[in-house]
LOVODO-664247 format. One line per 2 residues: their letters; for each residue x, y, z of C-alpha. Coordinates in steps of 0.02 Angstrom, whole numbers, plus 32768, in hexadecimal, padded with zeros to 4 digits. Example, Ala and Ser with C-alpha at 12.3 -4.5 7.8 and 13.67 -1.06 7.14 Angstrom:
// residues 2
as> 8267,7F1F,8186; 82AC,7FCB,8165 .
// end
This chain:
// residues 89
xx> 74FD,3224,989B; 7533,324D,994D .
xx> 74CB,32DD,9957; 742C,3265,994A .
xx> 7476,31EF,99C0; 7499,3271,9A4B .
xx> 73EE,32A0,9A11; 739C,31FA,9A52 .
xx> 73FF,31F2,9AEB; 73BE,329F,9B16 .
xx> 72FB,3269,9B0D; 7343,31AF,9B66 .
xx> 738D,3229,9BF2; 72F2,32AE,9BF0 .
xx> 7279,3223,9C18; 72EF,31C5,9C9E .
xx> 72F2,327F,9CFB; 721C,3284,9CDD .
xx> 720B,31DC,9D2A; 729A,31F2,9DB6 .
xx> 7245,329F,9DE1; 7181,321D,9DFA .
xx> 71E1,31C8,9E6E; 7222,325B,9EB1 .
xx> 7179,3299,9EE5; 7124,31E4,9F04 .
xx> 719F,318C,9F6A; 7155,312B,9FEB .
xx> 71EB,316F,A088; 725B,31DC,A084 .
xx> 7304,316E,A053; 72A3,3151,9FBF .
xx> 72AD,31F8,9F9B; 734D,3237,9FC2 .
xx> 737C,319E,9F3E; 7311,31E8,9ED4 .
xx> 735E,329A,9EE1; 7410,323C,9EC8 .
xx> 73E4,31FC,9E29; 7387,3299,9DEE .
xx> 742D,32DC,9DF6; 747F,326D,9D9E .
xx> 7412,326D,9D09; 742B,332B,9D15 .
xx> 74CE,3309,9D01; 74C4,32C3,9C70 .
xx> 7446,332B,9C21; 74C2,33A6,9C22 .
xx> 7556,333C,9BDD; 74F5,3317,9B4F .
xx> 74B5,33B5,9B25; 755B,3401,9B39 .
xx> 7587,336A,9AB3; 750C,33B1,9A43 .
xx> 7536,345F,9A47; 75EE,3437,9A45 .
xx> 7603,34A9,9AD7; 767F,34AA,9B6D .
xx> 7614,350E,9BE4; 7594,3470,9C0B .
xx> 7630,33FF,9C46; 7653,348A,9CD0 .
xx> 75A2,34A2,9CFD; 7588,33E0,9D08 .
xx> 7634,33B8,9D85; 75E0,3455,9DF3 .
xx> 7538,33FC,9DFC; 7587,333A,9E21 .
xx> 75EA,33A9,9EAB; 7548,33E7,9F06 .
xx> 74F5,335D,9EDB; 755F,32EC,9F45 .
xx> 755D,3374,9FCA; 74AF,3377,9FDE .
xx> 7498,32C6,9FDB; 7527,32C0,A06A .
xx> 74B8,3333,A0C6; 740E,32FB,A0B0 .
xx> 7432,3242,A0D9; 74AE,3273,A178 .
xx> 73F8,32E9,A1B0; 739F,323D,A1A2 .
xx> 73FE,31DA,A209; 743D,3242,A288 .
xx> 73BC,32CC,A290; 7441,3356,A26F .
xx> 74C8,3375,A1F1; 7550,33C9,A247 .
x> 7580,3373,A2EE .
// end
């Protein structure tokens, strides 16, 4: 039974990342899109969580906490380039 539940939650999350990744490319400015990007990597996030669910593997949980690290990094970095023009001072 929790096999088709992660099951849903995989195509809920798969077309959450389809429609974050449209706004990704149609955003009207640019903090639209790095808010986009944010989110994308959330839902990757958990993509990965649940597939690791499904597969009853370890390996996804350590490949998900490295991509919420970056992500965060590069969100640091791309909204500190638009508002100050440069990311390291």
């Amino acid at each position: 039974m929790l096999h088709y539940v992660i099951l849903v939650c995989l195509g809920i999350m798969s077309l959450a990342t389809i429609l974050n990744m449209v706004r990704l490319v149609i955003g009207p400015d640019m903090p639209d899109r790095v808010l986009a990007l944010d989110t994308l990597y959330i839902n990757a996030i958990a993509l990965i969580i649940l597939f690791g669910l499904y597969l009853d593997s370890d390996l996804f949980f350590e490949a998900a906490l490295l991509i919420a690290v970056m992500g965060f990094v590069g969100t640091v970095a791309v909204s500190r380039y638009l508002l100050r023009g440069d990311i390291i001072e």
